[in-house]
KEKE-3310 file (N, C-alpha, C; in steps of 0.2 Angstrom, whole numbers, plus 5000, padded with zeros to 4 digits):
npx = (5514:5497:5486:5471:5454:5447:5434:5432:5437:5431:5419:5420:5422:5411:5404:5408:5404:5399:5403:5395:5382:5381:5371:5370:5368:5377:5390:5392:5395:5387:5380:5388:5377:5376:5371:5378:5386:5398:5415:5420:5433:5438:5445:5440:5438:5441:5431:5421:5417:5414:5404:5394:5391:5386:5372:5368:5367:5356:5346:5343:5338:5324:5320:5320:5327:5344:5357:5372:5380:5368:5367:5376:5375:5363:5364:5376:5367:5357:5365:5372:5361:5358:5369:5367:5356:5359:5367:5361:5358)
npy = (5299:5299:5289:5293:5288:5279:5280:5268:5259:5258:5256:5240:5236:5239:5229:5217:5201:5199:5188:5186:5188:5181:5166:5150:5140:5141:5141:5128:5113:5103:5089:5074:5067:5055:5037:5030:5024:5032:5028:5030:5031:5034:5038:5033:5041:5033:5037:5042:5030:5023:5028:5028:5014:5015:5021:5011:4999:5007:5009:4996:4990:4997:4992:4995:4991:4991:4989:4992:4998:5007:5012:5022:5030:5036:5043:5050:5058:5065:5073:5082:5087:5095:5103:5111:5117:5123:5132:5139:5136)
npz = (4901:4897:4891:4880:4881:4866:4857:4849:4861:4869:4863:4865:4874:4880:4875:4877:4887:4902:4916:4924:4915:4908:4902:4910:4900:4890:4897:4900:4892:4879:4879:4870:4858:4856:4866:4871:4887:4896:4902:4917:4927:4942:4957:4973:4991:5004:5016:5007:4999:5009:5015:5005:5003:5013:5014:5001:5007:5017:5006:5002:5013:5016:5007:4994:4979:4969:4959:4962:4952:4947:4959:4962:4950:4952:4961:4961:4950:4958:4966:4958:4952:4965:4965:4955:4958:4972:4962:4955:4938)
capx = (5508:5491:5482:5464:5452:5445:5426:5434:5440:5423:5413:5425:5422:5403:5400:5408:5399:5402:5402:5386:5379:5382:5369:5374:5370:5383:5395:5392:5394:5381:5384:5385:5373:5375:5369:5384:5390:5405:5417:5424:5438:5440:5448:5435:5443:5437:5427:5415:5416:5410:5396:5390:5388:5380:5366:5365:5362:5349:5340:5340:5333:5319:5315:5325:5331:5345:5363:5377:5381:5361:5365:5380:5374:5358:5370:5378:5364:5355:5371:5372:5356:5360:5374:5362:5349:5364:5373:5356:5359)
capy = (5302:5296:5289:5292:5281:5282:5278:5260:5255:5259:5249:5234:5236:5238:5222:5211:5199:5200:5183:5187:5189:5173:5160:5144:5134:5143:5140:5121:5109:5098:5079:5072:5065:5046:5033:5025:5025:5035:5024:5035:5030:5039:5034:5037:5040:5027:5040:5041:5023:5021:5031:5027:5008:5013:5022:5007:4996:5008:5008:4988:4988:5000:4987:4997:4987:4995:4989:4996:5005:5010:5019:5028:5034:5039:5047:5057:5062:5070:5075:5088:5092:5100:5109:5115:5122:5127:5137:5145:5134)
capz = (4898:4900:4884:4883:4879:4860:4854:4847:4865:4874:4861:4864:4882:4880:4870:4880:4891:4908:4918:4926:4910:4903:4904:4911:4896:4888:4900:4900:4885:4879:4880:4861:4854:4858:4871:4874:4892:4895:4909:4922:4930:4948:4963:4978:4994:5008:5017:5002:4998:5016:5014:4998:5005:5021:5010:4997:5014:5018:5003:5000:5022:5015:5002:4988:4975:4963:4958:4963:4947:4947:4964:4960:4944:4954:4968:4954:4947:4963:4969:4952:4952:4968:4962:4948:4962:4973:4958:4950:4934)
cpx = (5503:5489:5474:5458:5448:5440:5427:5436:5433:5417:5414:5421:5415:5399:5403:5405:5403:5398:5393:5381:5376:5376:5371:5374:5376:5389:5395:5390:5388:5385:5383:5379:5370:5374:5372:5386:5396:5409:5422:5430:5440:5442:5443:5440:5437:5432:5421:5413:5410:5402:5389:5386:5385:5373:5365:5360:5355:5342:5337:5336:5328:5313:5316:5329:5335:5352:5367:5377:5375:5363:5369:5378:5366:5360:5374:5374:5360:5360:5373:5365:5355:5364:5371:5357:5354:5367:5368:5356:5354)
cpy = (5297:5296:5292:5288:5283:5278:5269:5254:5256:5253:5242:5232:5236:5231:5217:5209:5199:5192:5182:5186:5184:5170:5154:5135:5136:5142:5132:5116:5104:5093:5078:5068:5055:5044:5029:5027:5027:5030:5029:5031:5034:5036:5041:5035:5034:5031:5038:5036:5021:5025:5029:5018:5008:5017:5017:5002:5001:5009:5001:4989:4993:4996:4989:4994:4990:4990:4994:5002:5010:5015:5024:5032:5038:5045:5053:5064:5069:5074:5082:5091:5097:5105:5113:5120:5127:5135:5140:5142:5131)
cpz = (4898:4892:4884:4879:4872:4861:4853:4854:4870:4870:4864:4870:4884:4878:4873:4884:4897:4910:4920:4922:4906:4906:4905:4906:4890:4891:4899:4893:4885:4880:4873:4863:4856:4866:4873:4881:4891:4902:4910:4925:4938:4954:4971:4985:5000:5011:5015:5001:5004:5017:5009:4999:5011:5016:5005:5002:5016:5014:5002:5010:5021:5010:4994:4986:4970:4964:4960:4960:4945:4952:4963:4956:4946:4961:4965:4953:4952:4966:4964:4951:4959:4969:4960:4954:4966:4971:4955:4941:4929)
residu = (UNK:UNK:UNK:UNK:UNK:UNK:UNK:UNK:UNK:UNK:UNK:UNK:UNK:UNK:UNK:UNK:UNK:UNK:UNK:UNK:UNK:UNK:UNK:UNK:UNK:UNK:UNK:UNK:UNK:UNK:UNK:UNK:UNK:UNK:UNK:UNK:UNK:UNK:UNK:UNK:UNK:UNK:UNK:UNK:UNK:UNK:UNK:UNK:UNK:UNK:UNK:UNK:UNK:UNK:UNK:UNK:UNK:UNK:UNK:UNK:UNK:UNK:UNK:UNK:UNK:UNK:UNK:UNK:UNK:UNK:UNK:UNK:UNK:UNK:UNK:UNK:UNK:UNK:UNK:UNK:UNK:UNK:UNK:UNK:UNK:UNK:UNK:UNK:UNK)
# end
């Protein structure tokens, strides 16, 4: 036998958001509040590593001054903001 669909199970189905629907600050948490550094932990594979230090090299041989933990966190960051153009975010 075949149920059929009653008024209660159409609303249910009307009102829900579909992914699509969603905005993406609703998908994504804020950051608290505080200005504390968070410390990551990640194990980068050599590849990247090697990468990551032929671009510091090429920023100090432009006359580009930053620390390390400056470029990474600078490498991070433009690295998500292109996710974000990428993903429509």
């Amino acid at each position: 036998m075949v149920r059929k669909k009653t008024a209660t199970t159409r609303k249910k189905v009307s009102r829900a958001k579909s992914v699509e629907s969603v905005s993406p600050s609703e998908l994504l948490p804020t950051p608290p509040p505080s200005e504390d550094a968070v410390t990551l932990s990640v194990d980068i594979p050599r590849k990247i590593s090697f990468r990551l230090k032929v671009a510091l090299l090429q920023m100090e041989a432009k006359g580009e001054k930053a620390t390390k933990r400056q470029f990474v966190e600078q490498a991070l960051a433009s690295a998500l903001d292109e996710f974000d153009l990428e993903w429509g975010a």
